[in-house]
C-alpha positions as CSV (number, residue, x, y, z in Angstrom):
1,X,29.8,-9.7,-2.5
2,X,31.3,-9.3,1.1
3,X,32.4,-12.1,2.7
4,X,29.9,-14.3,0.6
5,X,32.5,-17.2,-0.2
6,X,31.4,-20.7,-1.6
7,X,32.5,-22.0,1.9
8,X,30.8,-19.1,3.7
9,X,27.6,-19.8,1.9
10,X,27.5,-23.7,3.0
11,X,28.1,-23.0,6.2
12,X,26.1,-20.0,6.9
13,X,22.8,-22.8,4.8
14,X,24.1,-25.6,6.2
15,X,24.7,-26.9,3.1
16,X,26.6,-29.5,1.6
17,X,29.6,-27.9,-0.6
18,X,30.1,-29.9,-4.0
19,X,33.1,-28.9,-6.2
20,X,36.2,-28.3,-6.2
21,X,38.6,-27.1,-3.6
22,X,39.9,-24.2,-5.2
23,X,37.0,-23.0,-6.2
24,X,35.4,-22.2,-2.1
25,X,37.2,-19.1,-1.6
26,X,36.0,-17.4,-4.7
27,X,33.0,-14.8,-3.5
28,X,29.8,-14.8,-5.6
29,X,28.9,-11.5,-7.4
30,X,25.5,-11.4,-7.6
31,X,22.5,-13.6,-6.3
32,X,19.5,-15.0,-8.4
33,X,16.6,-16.8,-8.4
34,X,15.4,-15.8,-11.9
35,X,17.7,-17.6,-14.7
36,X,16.9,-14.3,-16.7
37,X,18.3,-11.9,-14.1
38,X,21.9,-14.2,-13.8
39,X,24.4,-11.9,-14.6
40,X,28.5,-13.6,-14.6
41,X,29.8,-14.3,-11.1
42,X,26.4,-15.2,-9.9
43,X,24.9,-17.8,-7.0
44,X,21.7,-19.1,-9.3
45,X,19.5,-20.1,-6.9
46,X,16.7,-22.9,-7.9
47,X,13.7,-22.8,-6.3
48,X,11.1,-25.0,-7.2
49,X,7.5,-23.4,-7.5
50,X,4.4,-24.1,-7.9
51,X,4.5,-23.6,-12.1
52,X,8.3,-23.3,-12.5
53,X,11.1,-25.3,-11.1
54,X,14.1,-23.6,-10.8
55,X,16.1,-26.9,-11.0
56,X,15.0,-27.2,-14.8
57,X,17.4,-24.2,-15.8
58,X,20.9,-24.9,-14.1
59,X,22.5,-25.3,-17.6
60,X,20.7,-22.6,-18.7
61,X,22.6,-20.5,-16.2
62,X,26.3,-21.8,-15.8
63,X,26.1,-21.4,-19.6
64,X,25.6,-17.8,-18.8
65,X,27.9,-17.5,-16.6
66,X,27.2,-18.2,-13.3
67,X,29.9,-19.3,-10.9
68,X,27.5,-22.1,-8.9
69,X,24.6,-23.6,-8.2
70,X,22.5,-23.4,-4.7
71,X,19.8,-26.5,-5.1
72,X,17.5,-28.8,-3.1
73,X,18.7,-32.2,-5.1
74,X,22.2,-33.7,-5.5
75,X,22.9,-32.8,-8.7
76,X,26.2,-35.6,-8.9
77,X,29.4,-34.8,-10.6
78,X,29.4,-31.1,-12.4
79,X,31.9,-29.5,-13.9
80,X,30.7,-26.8,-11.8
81,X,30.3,-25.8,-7.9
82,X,27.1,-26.3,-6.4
83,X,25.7,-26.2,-2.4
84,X,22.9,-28.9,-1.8
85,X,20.5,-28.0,0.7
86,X,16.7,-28.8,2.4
87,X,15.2,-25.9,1.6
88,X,16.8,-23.0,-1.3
89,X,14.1,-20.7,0.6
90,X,15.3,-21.0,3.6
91,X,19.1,-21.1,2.3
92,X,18.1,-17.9,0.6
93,X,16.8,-16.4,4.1
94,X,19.8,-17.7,6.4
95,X,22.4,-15.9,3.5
96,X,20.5,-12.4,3.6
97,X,20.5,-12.4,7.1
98,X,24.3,-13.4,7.0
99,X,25.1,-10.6,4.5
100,X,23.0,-7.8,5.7
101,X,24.9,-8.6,9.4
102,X,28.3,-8.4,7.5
103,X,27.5,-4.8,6.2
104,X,26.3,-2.7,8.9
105,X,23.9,-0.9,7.3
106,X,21.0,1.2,8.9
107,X,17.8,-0.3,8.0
108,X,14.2,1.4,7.7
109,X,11.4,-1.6,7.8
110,X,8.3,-0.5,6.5
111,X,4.8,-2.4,7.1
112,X,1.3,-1.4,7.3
113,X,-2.6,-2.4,5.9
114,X,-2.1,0.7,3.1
115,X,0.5,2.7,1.7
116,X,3.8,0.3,2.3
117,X,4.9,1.3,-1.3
118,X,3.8,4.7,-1.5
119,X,5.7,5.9,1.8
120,X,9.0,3.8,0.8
121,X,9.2,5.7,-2.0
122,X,9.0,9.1,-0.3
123,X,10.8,7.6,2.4
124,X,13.7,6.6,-0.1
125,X,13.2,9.9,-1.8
126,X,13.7,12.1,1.1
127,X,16.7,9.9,2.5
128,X,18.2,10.1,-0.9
129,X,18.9,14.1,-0.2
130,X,21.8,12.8,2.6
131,X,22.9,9.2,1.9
132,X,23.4,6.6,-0.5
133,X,19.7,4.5,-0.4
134,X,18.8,1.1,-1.9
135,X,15.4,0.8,-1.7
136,X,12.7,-2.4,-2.2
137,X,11.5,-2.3,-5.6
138,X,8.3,-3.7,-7.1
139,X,7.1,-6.3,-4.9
140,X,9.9,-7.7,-3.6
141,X,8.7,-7.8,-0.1
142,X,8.1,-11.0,0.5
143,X,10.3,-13.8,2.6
144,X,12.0,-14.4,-1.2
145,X,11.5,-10.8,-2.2
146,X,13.3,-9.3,0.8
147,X,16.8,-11.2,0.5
148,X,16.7,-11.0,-2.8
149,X,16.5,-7.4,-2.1
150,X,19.3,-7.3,0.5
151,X,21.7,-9.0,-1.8
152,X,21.4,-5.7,-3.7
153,X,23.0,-4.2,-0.8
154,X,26.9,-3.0,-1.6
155,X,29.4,-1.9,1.0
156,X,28.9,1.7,-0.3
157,X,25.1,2.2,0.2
158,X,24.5,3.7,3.2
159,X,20.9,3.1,4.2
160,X,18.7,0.7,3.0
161,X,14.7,1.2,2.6
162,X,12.9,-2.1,2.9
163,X,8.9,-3.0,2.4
164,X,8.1,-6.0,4.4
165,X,4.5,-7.3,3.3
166,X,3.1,-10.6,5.1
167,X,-0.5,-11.9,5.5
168,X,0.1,-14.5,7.3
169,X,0.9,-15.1,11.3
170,X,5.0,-15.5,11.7
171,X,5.6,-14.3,8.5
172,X,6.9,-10.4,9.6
173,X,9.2,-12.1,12.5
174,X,11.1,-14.6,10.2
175,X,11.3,-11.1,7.7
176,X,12.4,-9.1,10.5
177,X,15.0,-11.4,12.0
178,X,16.2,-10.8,8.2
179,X,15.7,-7.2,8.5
180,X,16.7,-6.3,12.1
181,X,15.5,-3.2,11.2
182,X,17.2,0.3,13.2
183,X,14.0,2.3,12.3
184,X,10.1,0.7,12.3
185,X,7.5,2.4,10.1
186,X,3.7,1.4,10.5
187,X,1.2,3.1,7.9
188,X,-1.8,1.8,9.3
189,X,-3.9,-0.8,10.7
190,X,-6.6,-2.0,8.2
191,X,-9.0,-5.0,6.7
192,X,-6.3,-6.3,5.1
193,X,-5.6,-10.3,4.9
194,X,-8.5,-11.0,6.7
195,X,-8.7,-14.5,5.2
196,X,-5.7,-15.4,7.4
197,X,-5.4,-12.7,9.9
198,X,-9.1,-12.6,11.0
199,X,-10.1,-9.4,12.1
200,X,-7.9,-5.8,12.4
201,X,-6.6,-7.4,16.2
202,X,-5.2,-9.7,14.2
203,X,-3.5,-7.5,11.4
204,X,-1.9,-5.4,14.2
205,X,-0.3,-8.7,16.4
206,X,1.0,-9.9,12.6
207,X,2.7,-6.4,11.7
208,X,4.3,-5.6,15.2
209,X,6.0,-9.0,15.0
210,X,8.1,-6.6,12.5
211,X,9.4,-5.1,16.8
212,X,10.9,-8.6,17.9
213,X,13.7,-8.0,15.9
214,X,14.0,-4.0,16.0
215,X,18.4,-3.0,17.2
216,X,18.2,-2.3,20.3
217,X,17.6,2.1,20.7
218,X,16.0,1.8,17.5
219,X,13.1,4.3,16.4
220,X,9.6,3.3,16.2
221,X,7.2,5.4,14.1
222,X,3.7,5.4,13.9
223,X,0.4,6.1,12.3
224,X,-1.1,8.3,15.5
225,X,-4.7,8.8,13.6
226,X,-4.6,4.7,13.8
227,X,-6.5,3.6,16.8
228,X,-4.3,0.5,17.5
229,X,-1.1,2.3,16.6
230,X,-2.1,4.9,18.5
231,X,-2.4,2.7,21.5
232,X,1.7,1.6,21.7
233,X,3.1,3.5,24.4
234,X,6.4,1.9,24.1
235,X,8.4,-0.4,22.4
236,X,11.5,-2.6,24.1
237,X,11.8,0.7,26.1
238,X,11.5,3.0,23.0
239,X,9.2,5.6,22.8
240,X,7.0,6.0,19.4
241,X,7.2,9.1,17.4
242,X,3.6,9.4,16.5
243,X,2.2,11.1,12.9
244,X,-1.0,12.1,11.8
245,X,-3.4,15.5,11.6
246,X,-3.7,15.3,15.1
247,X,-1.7,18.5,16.6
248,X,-1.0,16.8,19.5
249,X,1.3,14.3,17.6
250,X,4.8,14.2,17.4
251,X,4.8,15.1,13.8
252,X,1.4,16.5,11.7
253,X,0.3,18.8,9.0
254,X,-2.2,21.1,8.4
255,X,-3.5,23.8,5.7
256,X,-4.1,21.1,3.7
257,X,-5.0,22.0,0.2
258,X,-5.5,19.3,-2.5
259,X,-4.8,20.0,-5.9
260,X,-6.9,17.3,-7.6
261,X,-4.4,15.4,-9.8
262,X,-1.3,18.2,-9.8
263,X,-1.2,16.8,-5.7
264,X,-1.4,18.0,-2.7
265,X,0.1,20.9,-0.2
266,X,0.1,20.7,3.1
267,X,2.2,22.4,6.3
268,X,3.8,20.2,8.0
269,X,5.5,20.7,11.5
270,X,8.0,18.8,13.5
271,X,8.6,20.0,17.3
272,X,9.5,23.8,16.9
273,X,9.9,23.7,13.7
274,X,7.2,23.5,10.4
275,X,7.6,24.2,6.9
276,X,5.3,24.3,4.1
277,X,5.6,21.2,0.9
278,X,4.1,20.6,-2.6
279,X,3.4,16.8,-2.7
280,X,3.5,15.9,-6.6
281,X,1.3,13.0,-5.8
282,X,-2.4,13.0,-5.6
283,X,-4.5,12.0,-2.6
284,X,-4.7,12.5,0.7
285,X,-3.0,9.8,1.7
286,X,-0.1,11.3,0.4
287,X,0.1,13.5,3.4
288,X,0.1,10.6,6.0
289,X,3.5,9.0,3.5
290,X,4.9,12.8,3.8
291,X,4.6,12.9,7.5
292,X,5.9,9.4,8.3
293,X,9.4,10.5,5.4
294,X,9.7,13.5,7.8
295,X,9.8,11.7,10.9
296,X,12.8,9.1,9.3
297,X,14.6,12.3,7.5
298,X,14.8,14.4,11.0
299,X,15.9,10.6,13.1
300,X,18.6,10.6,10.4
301,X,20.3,14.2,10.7
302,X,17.7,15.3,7.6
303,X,17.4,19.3,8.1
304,X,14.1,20.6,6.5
305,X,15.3,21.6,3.0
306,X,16.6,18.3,2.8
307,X,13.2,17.1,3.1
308,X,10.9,19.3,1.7
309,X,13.4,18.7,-1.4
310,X,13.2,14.7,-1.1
311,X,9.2,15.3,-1.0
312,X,9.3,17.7,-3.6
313,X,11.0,15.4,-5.9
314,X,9.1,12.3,-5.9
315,X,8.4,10.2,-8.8
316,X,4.9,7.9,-8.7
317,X,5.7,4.6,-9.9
318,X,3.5,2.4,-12.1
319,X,0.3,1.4,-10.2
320,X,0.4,3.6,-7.3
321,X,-1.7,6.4,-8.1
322,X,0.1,6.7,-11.8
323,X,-1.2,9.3,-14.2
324,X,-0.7,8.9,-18.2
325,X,-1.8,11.2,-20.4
326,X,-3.6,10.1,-23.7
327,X,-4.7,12.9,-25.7
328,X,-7.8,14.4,-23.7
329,X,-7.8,11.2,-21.1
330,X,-6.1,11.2,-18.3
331,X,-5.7,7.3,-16.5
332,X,-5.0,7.1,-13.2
333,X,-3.2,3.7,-12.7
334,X,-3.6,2.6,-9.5
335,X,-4.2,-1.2,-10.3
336,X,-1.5,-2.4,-8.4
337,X,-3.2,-4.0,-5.5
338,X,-6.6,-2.7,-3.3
339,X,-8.5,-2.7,-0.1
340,X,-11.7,-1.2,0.7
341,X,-9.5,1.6,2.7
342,X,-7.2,1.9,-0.8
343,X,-10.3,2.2,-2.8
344,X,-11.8,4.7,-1.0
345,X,-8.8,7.3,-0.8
346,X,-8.3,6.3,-4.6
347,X,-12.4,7.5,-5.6
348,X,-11.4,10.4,-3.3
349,X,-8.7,11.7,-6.0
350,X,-11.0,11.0,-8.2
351,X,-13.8,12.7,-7.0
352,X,-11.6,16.2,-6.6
353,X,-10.4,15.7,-10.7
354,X,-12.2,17.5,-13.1
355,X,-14.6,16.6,-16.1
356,X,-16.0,13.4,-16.8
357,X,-15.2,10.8,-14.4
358,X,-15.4,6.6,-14.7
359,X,-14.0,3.8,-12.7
360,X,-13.0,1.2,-13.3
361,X,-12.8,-1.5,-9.9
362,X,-12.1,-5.1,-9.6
363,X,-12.0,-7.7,-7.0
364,X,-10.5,-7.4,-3.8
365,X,-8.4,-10.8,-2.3
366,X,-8.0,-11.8,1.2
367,X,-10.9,-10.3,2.8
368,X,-12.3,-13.3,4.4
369,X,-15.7,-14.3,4.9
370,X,-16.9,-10.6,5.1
371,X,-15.5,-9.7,1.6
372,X,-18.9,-9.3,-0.3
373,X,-19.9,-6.9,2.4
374,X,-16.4,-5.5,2.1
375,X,-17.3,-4.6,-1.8
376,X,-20.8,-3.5,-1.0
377,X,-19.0,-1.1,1.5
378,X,-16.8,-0.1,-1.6
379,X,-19.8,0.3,-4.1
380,X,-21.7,2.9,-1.8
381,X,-18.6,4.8,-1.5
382,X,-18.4,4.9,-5.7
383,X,-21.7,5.6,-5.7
384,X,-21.9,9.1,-4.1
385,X,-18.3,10.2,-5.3
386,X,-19.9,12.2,-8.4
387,X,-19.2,9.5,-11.2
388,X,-20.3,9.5,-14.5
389,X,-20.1,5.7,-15.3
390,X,-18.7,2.5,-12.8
391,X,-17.7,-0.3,-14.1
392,X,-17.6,-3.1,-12.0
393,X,-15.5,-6.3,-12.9
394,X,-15.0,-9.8,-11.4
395,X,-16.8,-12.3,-9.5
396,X,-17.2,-10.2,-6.4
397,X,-17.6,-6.8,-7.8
398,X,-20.5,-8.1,-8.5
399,X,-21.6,-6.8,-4.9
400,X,-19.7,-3.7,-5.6
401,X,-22.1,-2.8,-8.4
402,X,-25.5,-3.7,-6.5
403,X,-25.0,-1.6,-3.8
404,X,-23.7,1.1,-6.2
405,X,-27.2,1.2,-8.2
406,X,-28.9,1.0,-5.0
407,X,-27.5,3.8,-3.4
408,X,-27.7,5.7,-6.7
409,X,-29.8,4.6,-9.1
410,X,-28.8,7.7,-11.3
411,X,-25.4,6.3,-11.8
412,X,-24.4,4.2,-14.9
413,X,-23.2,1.6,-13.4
414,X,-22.1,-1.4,-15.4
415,X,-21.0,-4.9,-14.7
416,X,-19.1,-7.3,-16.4
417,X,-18.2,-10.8,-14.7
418,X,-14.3,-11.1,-15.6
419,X,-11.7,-8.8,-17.2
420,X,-11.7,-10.9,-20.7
421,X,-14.6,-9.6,-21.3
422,X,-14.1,-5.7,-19.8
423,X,-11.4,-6.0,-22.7
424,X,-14.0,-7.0,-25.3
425,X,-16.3,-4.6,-24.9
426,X,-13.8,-2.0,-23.7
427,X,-14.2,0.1,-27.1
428,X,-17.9,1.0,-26.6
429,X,-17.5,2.8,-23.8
430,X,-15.9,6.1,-25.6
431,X,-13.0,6.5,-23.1
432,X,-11.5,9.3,-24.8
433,X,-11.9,11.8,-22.3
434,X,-11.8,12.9,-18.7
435,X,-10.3,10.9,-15.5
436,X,-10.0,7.4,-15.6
437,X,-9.7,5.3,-12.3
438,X,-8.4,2.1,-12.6
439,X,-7.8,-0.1,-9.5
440,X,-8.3,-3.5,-7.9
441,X,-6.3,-6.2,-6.7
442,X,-2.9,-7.6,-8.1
443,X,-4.3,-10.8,-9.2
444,X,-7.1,-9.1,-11.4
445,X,-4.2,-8.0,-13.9
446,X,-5.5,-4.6,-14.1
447,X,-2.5,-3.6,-16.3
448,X,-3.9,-4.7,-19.0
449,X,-6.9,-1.9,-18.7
450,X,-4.1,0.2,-18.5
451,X,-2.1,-0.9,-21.5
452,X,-5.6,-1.1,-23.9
453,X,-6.5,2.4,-22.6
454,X,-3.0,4.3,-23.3
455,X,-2.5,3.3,-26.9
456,X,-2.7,5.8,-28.9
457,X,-6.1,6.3,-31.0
């Protein structure tokens, strides 16, 4: 890895270098914080966590392979190189921030309430038509995520794509300073991590810390349907490029057709110019990810094929509005992670699918002290959006389903108090046909719905 020298690496952590003499020029290969992941050549990182200490699998490791050891204790005498520092999460930070410098490579930071994954990945897709793109994957956003995801980086990618999710004050400006991002996307602004952030004011001061560290003539692109995006008039001297439905915006669609699960189609136009696209995606929200690509593509040289082909060519990836097919069921996975905004658009797609239709929801986390109202809000929604059966799981769905039989008593709705026992009773329900939603927050495991349900009868 560039410039990434044992010697480099204690000095960049201010850490204390432990080994050899001959050994500090060498550059690590690879970086790791999971003893699984270590590859030869590797920096193993050990972090020491709340279940699993990272310290505990240092021989693991060097037996592996890996070239040294970054750790928070004095490990003595090793026949191997280590760096001692205060903090390997901070160590981890300082190095990306090093690395990333020592590569001068673009950067696109995404952020937002809703839809960070889902427009990275059209982002990356429609990028991908021009340039060599790494891109965040999974959930690799966080203050470890994100270096762990710049240490990806080679000298021969030439943009990188980075998801930057916080919900907590400071969080986005210590990501940022990592990031220094030439390009900042905002999806949205929503009730998202209210348990920390306190109210939508709130959310938008925590994600536009993601500006304090934007390169200077950088591009700033927005959600203009947002009410406080909408509101930026300009950022260290830049400008927004505004998105949305709005015509008045910078870049928006219209002739919006949606095509139930087969996606969406919408025009989409850009100054003078406007071209038709076929979203493989489902949902509306789809068109808001397409509009925000298109803005990145055409600040990066993109012409319009080149988009409409990055668009055109998008993959869904597990959780995000997923399909699977089994038999005369079709499960839409989107059990990744949920808001009451997220829940909404995802009973939307549901709502436009044909046949029979159930959904499954779960909890929501980090709504504050108005999440049972939150899930309330979310059971009235379910409850005119043409179901056949709801099933409601987890301690707060609980007001999910209430409000759900009130609204529409007509509706089988069902409510079980944790997913062990969904899982139990999962068989009498005769899900063998028609659209399945599943969807809640990450920590509700959700995947395991998924998993029971696409076996094969």
């Amino acid at each position: 890895m560039k410039n990434l020298t044992l010697e480099n690496l204690a000095r960049v952590c201010d850490g204390q270098y432990c080994g050899g003499l001959d050994q500090q020029k060498r550059e690590v290969e690879s970086i790791a914080s999971d003893s699984r992941q270590v590859q030869p050549g590797a920096l193993f990182v050990a972090i020491p966590g709340e279940r699993v200490d990272g310290h505990a699998f240092i021989e693991d490791v060097i037996a592996k392979g890996a070239m040294a050891v970054l750790a928070e204790r004095d490990l003595g005498k090793r026949p191997f190189p280590y760096i001692k520092v205060k903090s390997s999460l901070q160590a981890v930070k300082d190095i990306a921030e090093y690395y990333l410098e020592g590569l001068d490579i673009p950067v696109v930071g995404i952020t937002g309430s809703v839809g960070k994954t889902s427009v990275k990945e059209v982002i990356a897709s429609v990028l991908s038509q021009k340039f060599q793109v790494l891109k965040t994957k999974g959930n690799f956003n966080n203050e470890l995520g994100l270096p762990l995801t710049v240490f990806r980086l080679r000298p021969d990618h030439e943009l990188a794509v980075l998801e930057m999710g916080i919900n907590h004050f400071g969080e986005m400006t210590r990501l940022a300073k990592i990031a220094k991002p030439d390009t900042c996307v905002i999806t949205n602004i929503g009730p998202c991590h209210l348990e920390y952030l306190g109210n939508r004011d709130g959310v938008f001061k925590a994600k536009t810390e993601m500006f304090k560290y934007m390169k200077p003539q950088g591009h700033v692109i927005l959600n203009g349907d947002d009410d406080k995006l909408s509101a930026v008039e300009t950022v260290n001297g830049t400008k927004p490029i505004f998105f949305g439905l709005n015509q008045n915006l910078d870049v928006w669609a219209d002739h919006i057709v949606d095509n139930g699960l087969n996606g969406i189609q919408c025009r989409i136009h850009f100054q003078e110019e406007s071209f038709p696209v076929q979203i493989p995606i489902p949902g509306q929200h789809m068109v808001y990810n397409t509009l925000a690509a298109t803005a990145v593509g055409r600040c990066y040289g993109l012409s319009v094929e080149e988009i409409q082909m990055g668009i055109q060519r998008l993959e869904p990836v597990s959780g995000r509005m997923h399909t699977i097919k089994n038999g005369a069921l079709t499960i839409i996975d989107d059990c990744y992670n949920a808001n009451p905004a997220s829940m909404k658009a995802s009973l939307d797609v549901l709502r436009n699918t044909p046949g029979k239709k159930t959904a499954i929801l779960g909890d929501m986390g980090e709504l504050g002290e108005n999440a049972p109202l939150m899930h309330e809000e979310v059971g009235s929604y379910a409850a005119d959006c043409g179901l056949d059966l709801l099933l409601c799981v987890g301690e707060l769905s609980l007001h999910m389903a209430q409000a759900a039989r009130q609204k529409n008593p007509s509706l089988e709705t069902l409510y079980m108090k944790n997913l062990e026992t969904l899982l139990a009773h999962l068989p009498e329900f005769s899900l063998k046909d028609g659209a399945i939603l599943i969807k809640a927050s990450h920590f509700m495991k959700f995947d395991k719905i998924v998993q029971a349900l696409s076996e094969k009868p």
